[in-house]
C-alpha positions in Angstrom: -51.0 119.9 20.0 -49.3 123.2 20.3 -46.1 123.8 22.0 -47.3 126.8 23.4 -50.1 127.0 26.0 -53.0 129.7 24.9 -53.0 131.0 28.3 -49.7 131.8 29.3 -49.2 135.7 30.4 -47.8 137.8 27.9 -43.8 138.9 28.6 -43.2 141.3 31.7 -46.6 140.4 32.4 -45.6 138.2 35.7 -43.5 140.2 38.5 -40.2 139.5 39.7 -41.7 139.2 43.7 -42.1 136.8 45.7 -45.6 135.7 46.1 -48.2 132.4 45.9 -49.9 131.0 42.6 -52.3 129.2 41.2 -53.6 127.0 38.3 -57.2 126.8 37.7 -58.7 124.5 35.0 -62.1 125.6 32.8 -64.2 125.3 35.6 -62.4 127.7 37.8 -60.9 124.5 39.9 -58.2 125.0 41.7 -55.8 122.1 39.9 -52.4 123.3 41.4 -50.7 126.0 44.5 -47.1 126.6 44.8 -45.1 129.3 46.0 -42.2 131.5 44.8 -38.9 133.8 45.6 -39.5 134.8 42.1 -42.8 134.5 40.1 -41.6 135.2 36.7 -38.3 132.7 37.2 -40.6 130.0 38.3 -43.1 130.2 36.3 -41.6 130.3 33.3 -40.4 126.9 33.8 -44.5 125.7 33.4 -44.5 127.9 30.3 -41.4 126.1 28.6 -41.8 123.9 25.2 -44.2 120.9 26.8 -42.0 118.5 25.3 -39.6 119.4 27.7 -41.7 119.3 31.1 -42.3 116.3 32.9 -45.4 113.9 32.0 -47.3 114.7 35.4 -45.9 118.3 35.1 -47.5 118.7 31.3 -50.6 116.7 32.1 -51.1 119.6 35.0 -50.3 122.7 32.6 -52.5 121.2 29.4 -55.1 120.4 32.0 -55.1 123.7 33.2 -57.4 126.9 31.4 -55.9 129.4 33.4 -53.0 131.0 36.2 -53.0 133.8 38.4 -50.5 134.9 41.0 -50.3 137.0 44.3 -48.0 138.5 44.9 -46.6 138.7 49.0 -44.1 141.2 51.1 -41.7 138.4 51.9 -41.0 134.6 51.5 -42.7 133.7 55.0 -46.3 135.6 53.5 -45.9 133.3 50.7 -45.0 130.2 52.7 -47.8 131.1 54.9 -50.2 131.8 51.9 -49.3 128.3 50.1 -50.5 126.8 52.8 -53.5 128.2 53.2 -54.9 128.3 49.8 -53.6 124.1 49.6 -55.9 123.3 52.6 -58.3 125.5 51.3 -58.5 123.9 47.7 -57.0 120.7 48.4 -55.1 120.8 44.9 -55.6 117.4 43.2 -51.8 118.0 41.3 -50.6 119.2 44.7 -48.9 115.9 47.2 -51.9 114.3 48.7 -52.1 112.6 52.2 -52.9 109.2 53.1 -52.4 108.7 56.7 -51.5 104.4 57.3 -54.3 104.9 60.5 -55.5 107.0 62.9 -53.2 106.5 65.5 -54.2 106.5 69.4 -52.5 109.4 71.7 -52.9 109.8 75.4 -54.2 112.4 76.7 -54.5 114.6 79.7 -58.0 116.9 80.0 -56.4 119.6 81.8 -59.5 121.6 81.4 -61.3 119.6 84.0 -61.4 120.6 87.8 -60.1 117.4 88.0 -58.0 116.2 84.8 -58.0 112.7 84.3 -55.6 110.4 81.7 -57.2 108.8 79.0 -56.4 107.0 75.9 -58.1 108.8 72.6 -57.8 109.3 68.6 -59.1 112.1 68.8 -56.9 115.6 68.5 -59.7 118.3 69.3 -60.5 118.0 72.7 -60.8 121.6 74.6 -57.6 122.1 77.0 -56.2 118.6 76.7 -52.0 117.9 76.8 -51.3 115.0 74.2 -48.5 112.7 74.2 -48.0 110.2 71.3 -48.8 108.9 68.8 -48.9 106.0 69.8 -48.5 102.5 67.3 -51.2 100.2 69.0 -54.2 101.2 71.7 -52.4 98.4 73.8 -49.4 100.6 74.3 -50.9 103.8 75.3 -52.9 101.4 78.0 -50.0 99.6 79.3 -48.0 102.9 79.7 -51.3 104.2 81.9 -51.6 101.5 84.0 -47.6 101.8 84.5 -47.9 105.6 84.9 -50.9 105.5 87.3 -48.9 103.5 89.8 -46.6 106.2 90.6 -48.8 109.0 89.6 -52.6 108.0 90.8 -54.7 110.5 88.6 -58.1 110.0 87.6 -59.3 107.5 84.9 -62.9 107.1 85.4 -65.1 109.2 82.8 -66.8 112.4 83.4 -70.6 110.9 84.2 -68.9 108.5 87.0 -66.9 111.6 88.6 -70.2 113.6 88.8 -72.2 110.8 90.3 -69.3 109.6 92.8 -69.2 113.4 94.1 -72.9 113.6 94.4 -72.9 110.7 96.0 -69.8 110.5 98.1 -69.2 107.0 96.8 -66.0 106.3 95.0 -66.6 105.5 91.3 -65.7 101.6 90.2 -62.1 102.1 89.1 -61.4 104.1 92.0 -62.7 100.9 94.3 -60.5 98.6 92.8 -57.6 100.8 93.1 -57.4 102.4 89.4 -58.8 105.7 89.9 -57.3 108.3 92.0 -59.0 111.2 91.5 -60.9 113.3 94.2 -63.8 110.8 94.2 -62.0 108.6 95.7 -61.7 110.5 98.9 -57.8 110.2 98.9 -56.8 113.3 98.0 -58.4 117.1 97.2 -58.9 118.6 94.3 -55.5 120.8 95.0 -53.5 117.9 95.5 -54.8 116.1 92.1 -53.6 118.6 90.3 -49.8 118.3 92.1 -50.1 114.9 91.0 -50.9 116.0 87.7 -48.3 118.2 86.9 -46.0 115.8 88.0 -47.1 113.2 85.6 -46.7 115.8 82.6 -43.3 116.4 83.9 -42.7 113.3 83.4 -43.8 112.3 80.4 -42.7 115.6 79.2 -39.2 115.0 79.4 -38.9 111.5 81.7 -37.3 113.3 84.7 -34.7 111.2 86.5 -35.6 113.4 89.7 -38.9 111.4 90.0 -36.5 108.2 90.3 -33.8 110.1 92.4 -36.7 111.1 95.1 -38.3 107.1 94.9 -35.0 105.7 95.4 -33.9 107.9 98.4 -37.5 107.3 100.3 -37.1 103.4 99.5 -33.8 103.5 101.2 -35.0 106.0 104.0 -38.1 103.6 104.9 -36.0 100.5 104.7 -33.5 102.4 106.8 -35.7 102.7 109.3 -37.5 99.5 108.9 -40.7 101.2 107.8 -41.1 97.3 104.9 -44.2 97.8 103.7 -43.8 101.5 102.9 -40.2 100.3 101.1 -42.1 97.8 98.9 -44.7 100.4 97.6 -41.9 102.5 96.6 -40.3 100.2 95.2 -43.0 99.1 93.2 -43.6 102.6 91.9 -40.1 102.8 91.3 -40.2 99.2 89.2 -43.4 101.0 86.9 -41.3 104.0 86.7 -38.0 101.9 85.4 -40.4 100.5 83.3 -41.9 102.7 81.6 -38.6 104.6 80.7 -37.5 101.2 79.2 -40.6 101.1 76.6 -39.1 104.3 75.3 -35.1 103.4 75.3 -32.6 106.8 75.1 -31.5 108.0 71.3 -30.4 111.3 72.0 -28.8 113.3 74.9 -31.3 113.6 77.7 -32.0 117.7 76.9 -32.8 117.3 73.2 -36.2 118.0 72.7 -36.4 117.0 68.4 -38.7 115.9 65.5 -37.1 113.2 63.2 -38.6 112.9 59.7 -37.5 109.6 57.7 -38.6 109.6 53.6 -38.5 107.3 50.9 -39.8 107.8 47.7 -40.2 106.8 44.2 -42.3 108.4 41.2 -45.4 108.4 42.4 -45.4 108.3 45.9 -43.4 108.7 49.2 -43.6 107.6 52.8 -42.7 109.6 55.8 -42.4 108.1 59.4 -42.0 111.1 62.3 -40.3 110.6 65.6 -41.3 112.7 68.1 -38.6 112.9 70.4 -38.2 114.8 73.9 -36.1 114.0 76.6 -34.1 112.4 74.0 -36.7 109.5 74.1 -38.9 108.6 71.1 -42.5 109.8 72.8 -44.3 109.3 69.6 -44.1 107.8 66.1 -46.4 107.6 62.8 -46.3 107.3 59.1 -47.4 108.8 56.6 -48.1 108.3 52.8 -48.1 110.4 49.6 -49.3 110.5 46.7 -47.1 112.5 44.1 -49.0 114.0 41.2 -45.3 116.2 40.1 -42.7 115.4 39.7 -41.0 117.5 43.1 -37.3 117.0 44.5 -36.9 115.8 47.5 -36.8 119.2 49.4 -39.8 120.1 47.9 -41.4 117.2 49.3 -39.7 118.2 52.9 -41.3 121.3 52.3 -44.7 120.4 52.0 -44.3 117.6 54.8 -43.6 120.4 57.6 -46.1 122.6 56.7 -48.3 120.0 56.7 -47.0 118.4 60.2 -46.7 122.0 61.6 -49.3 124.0 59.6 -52.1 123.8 63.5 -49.6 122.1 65.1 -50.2 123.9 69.1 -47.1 125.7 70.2 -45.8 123.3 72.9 -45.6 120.7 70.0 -43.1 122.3 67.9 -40.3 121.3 68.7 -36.5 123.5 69.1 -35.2 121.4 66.4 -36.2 119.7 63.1 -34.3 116.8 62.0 -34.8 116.3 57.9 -33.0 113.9 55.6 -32.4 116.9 53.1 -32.8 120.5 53.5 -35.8 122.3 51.8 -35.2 125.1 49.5 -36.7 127.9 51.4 -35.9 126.5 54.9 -34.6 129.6 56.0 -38.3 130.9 56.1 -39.7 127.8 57.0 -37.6 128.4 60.0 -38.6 131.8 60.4 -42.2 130.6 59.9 -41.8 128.3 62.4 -40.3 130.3 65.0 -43.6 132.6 64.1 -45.5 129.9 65.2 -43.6 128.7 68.2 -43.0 131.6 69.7 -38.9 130.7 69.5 -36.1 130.0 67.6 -36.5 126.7 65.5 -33.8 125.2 64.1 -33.7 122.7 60.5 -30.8 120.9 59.9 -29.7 117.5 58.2 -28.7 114.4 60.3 -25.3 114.1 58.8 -23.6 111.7 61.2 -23.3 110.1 64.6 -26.6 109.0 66.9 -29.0 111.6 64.9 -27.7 110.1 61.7 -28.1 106.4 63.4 -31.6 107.6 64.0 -32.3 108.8 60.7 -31.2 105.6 59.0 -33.7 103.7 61.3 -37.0 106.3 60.4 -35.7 105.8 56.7 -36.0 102.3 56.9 -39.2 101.9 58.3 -40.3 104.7 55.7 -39.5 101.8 52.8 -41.2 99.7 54.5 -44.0 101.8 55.2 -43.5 102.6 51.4 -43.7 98.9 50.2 -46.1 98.0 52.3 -48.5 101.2 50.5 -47.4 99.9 46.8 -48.7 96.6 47.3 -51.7 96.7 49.8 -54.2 96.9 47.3 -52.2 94.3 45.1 -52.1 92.1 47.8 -56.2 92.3 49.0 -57.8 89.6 46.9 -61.2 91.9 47.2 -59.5 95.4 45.6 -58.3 92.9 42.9 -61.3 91.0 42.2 -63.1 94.4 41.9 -60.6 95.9 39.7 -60.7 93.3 36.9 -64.2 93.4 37.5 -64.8 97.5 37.0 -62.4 97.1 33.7 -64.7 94.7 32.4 -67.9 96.6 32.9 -65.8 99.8 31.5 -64.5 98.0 28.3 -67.6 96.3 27.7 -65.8 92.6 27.7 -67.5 89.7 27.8 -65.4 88.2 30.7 -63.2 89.8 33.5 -59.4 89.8 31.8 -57.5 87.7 33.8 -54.2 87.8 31.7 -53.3 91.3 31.0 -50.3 92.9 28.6 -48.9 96.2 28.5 -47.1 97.6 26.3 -44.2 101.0 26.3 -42.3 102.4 23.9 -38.8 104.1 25.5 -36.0 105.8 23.0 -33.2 108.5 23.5 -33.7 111.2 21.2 -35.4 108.9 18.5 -32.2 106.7 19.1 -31.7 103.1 21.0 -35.6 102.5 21.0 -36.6 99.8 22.7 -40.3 98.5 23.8 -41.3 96.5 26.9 -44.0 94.1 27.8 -45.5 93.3 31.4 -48.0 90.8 32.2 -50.4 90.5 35.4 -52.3 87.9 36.0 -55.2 88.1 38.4 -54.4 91.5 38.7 -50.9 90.1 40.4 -47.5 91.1 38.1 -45.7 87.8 36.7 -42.3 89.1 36.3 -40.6 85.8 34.7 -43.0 86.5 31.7 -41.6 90.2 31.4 -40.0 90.8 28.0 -38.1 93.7 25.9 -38.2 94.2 22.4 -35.4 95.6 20.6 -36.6 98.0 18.0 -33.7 98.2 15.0 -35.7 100.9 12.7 -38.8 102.7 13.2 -40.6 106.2 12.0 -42.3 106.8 15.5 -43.9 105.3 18.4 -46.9 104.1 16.9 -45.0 102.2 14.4 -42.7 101.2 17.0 -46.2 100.0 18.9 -47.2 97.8 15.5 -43.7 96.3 15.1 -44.1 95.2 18.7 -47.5 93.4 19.4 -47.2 92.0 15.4 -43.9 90.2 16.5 -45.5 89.5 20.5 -48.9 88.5 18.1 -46.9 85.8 15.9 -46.0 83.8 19.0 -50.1 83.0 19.6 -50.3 80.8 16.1 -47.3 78.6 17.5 -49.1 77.3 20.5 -50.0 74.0 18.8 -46.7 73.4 17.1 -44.9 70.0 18.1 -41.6 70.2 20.4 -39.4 67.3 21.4 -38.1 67.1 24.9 -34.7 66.4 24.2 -33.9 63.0 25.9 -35.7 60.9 22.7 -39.6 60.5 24.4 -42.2 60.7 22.2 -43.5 64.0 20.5 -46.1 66.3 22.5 -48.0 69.2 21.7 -46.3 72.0 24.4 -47.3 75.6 24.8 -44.3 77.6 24.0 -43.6 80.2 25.9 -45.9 83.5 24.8 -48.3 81.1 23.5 -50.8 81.8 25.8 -53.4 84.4 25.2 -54.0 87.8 26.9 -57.6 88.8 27.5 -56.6 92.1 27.1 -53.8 94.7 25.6 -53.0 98.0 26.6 -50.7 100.7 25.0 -48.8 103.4 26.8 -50.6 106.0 24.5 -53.6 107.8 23.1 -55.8 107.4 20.2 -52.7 106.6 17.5 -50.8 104.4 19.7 -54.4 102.2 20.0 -55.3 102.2 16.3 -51.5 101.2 15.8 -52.0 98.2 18.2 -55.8 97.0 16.6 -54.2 97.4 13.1 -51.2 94.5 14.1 -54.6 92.4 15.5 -56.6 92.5 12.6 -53.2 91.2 10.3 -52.6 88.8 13.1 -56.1 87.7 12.9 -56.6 88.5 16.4 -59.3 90.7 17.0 -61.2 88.7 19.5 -58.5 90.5 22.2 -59.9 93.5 24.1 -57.6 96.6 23.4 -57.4 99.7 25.4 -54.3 102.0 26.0 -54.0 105.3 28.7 -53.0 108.4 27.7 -50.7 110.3 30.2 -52.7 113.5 29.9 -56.2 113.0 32.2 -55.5 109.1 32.4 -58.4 108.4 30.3 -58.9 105.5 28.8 -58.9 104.9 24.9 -60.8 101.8 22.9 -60.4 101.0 19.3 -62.8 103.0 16.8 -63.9 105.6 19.5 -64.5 109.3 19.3 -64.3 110.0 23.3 -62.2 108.1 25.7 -63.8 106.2 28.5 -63.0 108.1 32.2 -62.8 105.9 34.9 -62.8 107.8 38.5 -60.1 108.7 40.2 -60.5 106.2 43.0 -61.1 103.6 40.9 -59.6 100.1 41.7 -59.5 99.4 37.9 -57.9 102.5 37.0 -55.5 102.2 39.9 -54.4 98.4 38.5 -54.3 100.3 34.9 -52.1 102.6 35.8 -49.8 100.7 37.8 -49.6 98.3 34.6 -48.6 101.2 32.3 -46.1 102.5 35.1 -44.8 99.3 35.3 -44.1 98.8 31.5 -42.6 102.5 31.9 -40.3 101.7 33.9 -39.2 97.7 32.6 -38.8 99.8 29.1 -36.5 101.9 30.6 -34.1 99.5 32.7 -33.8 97.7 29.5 -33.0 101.3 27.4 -30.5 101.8 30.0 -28.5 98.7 29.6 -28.7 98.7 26.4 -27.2 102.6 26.6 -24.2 100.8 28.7 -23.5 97.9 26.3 -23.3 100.5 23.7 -19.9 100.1 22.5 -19.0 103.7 21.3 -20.4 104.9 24.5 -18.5 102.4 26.7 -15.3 103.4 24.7 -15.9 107.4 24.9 -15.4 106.9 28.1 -12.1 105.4 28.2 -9.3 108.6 28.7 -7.3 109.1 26.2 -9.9 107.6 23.4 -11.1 110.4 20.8 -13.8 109.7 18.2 -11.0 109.1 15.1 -9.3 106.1 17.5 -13.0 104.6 18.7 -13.4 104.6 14.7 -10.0 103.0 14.1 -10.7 100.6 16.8 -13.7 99.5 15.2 -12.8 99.4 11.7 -9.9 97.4 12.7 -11.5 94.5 14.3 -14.7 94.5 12.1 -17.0 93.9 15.0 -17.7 94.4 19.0 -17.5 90.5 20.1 -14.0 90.7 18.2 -12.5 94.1 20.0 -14.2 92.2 23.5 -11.8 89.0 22.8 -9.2 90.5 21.9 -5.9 90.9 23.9 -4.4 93.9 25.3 -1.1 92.9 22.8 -3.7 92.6 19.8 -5.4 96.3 20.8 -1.8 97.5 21.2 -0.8 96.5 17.3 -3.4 99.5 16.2 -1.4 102.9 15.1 -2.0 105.8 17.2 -2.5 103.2 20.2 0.3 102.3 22.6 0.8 99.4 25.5 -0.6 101.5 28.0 -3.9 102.9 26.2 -4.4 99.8 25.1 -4.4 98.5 28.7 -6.9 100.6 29.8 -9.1 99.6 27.0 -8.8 96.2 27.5 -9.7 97.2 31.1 -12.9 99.2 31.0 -13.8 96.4 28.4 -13.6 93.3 31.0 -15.3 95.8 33.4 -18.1 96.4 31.7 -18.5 92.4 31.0 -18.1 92.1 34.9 -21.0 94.9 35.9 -23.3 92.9 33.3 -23.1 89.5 34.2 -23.3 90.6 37.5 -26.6 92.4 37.0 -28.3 89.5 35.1 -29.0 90.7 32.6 -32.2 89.1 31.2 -32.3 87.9 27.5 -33.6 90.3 24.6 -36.6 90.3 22.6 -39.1 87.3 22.2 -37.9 87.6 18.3 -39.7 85.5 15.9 
C-alpha cells in the first residue's frame, strides 16, 4: 500500500482558519467530523506517513475516498458546527453512545391548569420541569409519596382530572388521600399552583426554609396545645427530613454543579454524571462509549459535554462544570455554554478537597460501569452461544469452535519481537492457558506468525506421549499441557499473515483446524485460499467475540514486549547515572554474561577499571531493584518452547 493517501489536498490548499471537517468514504458517507483552531495544522496530522498514525486512526483515513473542510469565523462556530454535522451524520469513526438504560426522572407538567407530579422516561413532554435521573423507578416513587406529604399536588392522570371536574367527584387517589389537586375540592386552582411552586423550590435547591417554617408551626401548635395539628406537622416535617437524607450533602449548600467521572481504556470509556444542586446529588447516570480513535482524554471530555449539553434546556445547565481533565478548547466550550445558558459557565478540574472526594467517587463507579460494559456480553450465555454459532455459519465449519487461539505478533522497531497466544473457551478467556513466544530471529511478521503456530503446532503430536507422576505409580498416558486441540486459529493480520499460518498446518499436518485472521483495516475477516474477505456486520456477536480475541492477544503481546524491554540488560544499565555505552560494554565483556553481572557483588563490580566503590554501588542497586519490581510482578514463564 502506498504511504501516501491519493486524496489528500495539494500544499496551501487547506487554510490556516478555524473551521469544521469532514471525511467521506466512496459513497459520499460521512465516516468522520472533527473540529479545528487550525485546519491545515490538524489535518496534516491524517495526511502523515500511515505507518505512523494510529491503527483506528489509519483504518479511518485508508477507509476514507475523500475530505472537505468549512471553514468558521471563530472557535465557538466550529464547536457549534461539529456538533451539528455529528448528530446529523452520526459518524461511525466518531465516539458512539450506548446509554446503560433509560433512566426514570420525575417530572412536573407545568403546562397543565393544574400540574401534577409524575414519574416518566420520557424527556419531551411540552412545559414539563424534570428532576433526575433517577437509578430505579422505586426511587423516584418513594421520593413522591415523601414529597406529596408536605406538598399535596396532584398525581391522578389527565382523563381522571377531567372526569372528577365534570363530575364534582374527587378522582381515586384523591379519595384515599394521594391526590391533591383541585378535584379534590381542597384547594383552587390558584392555590395548587402555590403549592407547586413550592415543591420546585424545594427540589430545586432543598430549602431549609420549608423546615425552618414546619418546625416553628409544630412548636407554635404544641405551644398552644393545638396536638393533632402538631403531629401533622410533624409528620410533614419527618417526610421532609427524609427526603433530604435520600440525597446526603457533598457540596456547600449554594453550589449548583455537574460532576463528570471517566474511565477509559482503548476502545471504550464510561462516564457517570452527577447532577448536583443545592450541593445535593439530584440526579445520576452512566454512560458508555465506544472509541473508534484513538482521542486523549480531553477530547473525550469534549465530545461528552456537547453531547450532555448539545438540547440540554437552559435551567439545566448548570453555573459550573466539574471535569476530571480539562478539554482543549474549553475556553469556547465555555463561551458556548454561556451561549446557551444565557450566563457565565465555568469548567474547571476537581483538584482537591470535597469536589475532588466527589470526583474519585463518580470515577469509581465509572470503572465499574466500565467493567461491567466489557464483560456483559461475555458474561450472557445467549450473546455467547450466538457468537460461536454466527462464526460457524461465517467460516463454513462443520462444528461451532469451542476452543479458540489467537495469535499477535508485537516488536520495537523490528527489535525484541515477541508473539502472544490467548485462548477462549466457550467464548469465555482462559487466562492460565495464555502464553508468549519469544521470537530470537525473524524477516517479518508473517514469518514471525509461522515460527509461532509451527512451535504452538508441535505440542498437538505429544498428547499421547507417556509421563510419570513422580512418586513411582505406574505409567499413564496424560495430556500435556498445549496438547489439546483448537477448533479454530486466528492471526492478527490480513491475507499474508493467514497463508503464513495455513502454511505451518499443512507441515504440521494439521489442516483439519479452521483458520481465519482480522485485518485491522475494515475488520474483515480473511480465510485460507480466498480472493475476498468475509464481512461480518458491525453488530455482530461473532465479530464482537473476534475482535475482542485479537485485542486481547494485542495487548498480552505487548505486556510481555514490555517486560521483556525492562529485563533488557543494556537498557536497565543505561539508566544507571554515571554509566556511558564504553563502561555498559566493559561491564559486560568483563563478566561474560547477565546472570553473572546479577550475582555479582558490589566489591566484584568495583574491581572493573573506570568503575569506582560508589558507581559500583549504584549498579549493584538498580540491579537488585529491578529483580525486586520482577518478582514482584509475577512474571509468568516464557515461551511454550519445544
Amino acid at each position: 500500500m502506498s504511504d501516501q493517501l491519493p486524496y489528500r489536498p495539494g500544499p496551501g490548499e487547506i487554510p490556516t482558519n478555524p473551521g469544521v471537517y469532514r471525511f467521506r468514504d466512496a459513497n459520499g458517507r460521512v465516516l468522520y467530523v472533527g473540529k479545528a483552531k487550525n485546519l491545515r495544522q490538524r489535518l496534516s496530522n491524517y495526511f502523515a506517513p500511515l505507518h505512523t498514525l494510529h491503527e483506528r486512526t489509519r483504518r479511518m483515513v485508508t477507509t476514507a475516498a475523500s475530505v472537505e473542510w468549512t471553514v468558521v469565523p471563530t472557535d465557538v462556530d466550529s464547536l457549534q458546527l461539529e456538533y451539528q454535522w455529528i448528530k446529523e451524520f452520526d459518524p461511525p469513526f466518531n465516539v458512539r453512545y450506548r446509554d446503560d438504560k433509560s433512566y426514570p426522572f420525575m417530572a412536573i407538567t407545568l403546562a397543565d391548569e393544574a400540574p401534577r407530579v409524575m414519574v416518566t422516561r420520557n424527556r419531551r413532554i411540552r412545559g414539563a420541569k424534570y428532576f433526575g435521573p433517577y437509578p430505579k423507578v422505586w426511587a423516584v416513587h418513594d421520593t413522591i409519596d415523601l414529597m406529596i406529604r408536605v406538598f399535596p399536588i396532584r398525581t391522578c392522570s389527565d382523563a381522571s382530572y377531567k372526569r372528577a371536574m365534570q363530575t364534582g367527584r374527587p378522582c381515586f387517589p384523591g379519595q384515599i388521600g394521594k391526590c391533591g389537586g383541585p378535584c379534590s375540592g381542597k384547594v383552587t386552582i390558584e392555590e395548587h399552583r402555590a403549592i407547586v411552586d413550592d415543591f420546585i423550590a424545594f427540589m430545586n435547591g432543598g430549602d431549609e426554609r420549608f423546615t425552618r417554617d414546619l418546625t416553628a408551626r409544630m412548636k407554635a401548635a404544641a405551644a398552644a396545645m393545638d396536638y393533632e395539628q402538631a403531629a401533622v406537622l410533624r409528620d410533614k416535617l419527618a417526610s421532609i427530613e427524609a427526603v433530604l437524607n435520600k440525597s446526603a450533602l457533598v457540596l456547600p449548600s449554594d453550589t449548583d454543579a455537574d460532576l463528570f467521572g471517566v474511565a477509559e481504556d482503548e476502545l471504550s470509556a464510561a462516564v457517570q454524571h452527577f447532577v448536583i444542586r443545592g450541593g445535593r446529588v439530584r440526579g445520576v447516570s452512566s454512560t458508555t462509549i465506544d472509541k473508534e480513535l484513538d482521542i486523549s482524554g480531553g477530547e473525550l471530555v469534549d465530545q461528552i459535554l456537547q453531547r450532555v449539553y448539545g438540547d440540554a434546556a437552559p435551567v439545566d445547565i448548570p453555573r459550573r462544570v466539574l471535569v476530571p481533565v480539562l478539554p482543549p478548547d474549553a475556553a469556547e466550550l465555555q463561551e458556548w455554554l454561556r451561549m446557551r445558558r444565557g450566563k457565565a459557565v465555568e469548567i474547571v478540574v476537581a483538584q482537591r478537597g470535597q469536589r475532588a472526594e466527589l470526583l474519585r467517587n463518580a470515577t469509581l463507579n465509572a470503572q465499574q460501569a466500565l467493567l461491567r460494559h466489557k464483560t456483559r456480553r461475555t458474561s450472557d450465555y445467549a450473546a455467547r452461544t450466538q457468537a460461536l454459532g454466527d462464526l460457524q455459519e461465517a467460516l463454513g465449519m462443520t462444528e461451532a469452535p469451542l476452543r479458540i487461539e489467537c495469535y499477535d505478533i508485537s516488536h520495537l522497531q523490528g527489535t525484541n519481537v515477541v508473539g502472544s497466544m490467548v485462548v477462549f473457551e466457550d467464548g469465555l478467556p482462559r487466562k492460565d492457558q495464555y502464553r508468549s513466544f519469544s521470537i530470537a530471529e525473524t524477516s517479518d511478521d508473517t514469518d514471525s506468525i509461522h515460527q509461532v503456530l509451527t512451535r504452538r503446532l508441535a505440542h498437538l503430536d505429544r498428547a499421547d506421549e507417556p509421563t510419570g507422576d513422580g512418586d513411582g505409580e505406574s505409567q499413564a498416558t496424560k495430556r500435556r499441557r498445549f496438547a489439546y486441540p483448537p477448533q479454530l486459529l486466528i492471526v492478527d493480520g490480513g491475507r499474508p499473515q493467514v497463508q503464513a499460518a495455513a502454511r505451518a498446518l499443512r507441515e504440521s499436518g494439521h489442516e483439519e483446524i479452521a483458520l481465519c485472521g482480522i485485518a485491522k483495516r475494515l475488520e474483515e475477516i480473511w480465510l485460507p485460499d480466498e480472493d475476498y474477505p468475509v464481512i461480518l456486520p458491525r453488530t455482530s456477536e461473532a465479530l464482537y467475540l473476534v475482535q475482542r480475541l485479537r485485542d486481547e492477544a494485542h495487548r498480552f503481546a505487548l505486556s510481555h514486549q514490555r517486560r521483556r524491554r525492562k529485563r533488557d540488560i543494556r537498557s536497565v544499565l543505561s539508566e544507571v547515572p554515571g554509566l556511558g555505552e564504553a563502561r555498559i560494554r566493559a561491564l559486560l565483556r568483563h563478566f561474560g554474561s547477565v546472570s553473572a553481572l546479577r550475582g555479582a557483588t558490589v566489591e566484584q563490580i568495583a574491581e572493573l577499571p573506570g568503575i569506582g566503590p560508589k558507581l559500583a554501588q549504584t549498579v549493584h542497586r538498580h540491579l537488585r531493584a529491578e529483580d525486586v519490581a520482577d518478582a514482584s510482578a509475577g512474571m509468568p514463564a516464557e515461551a511454550p518452547t519445544p
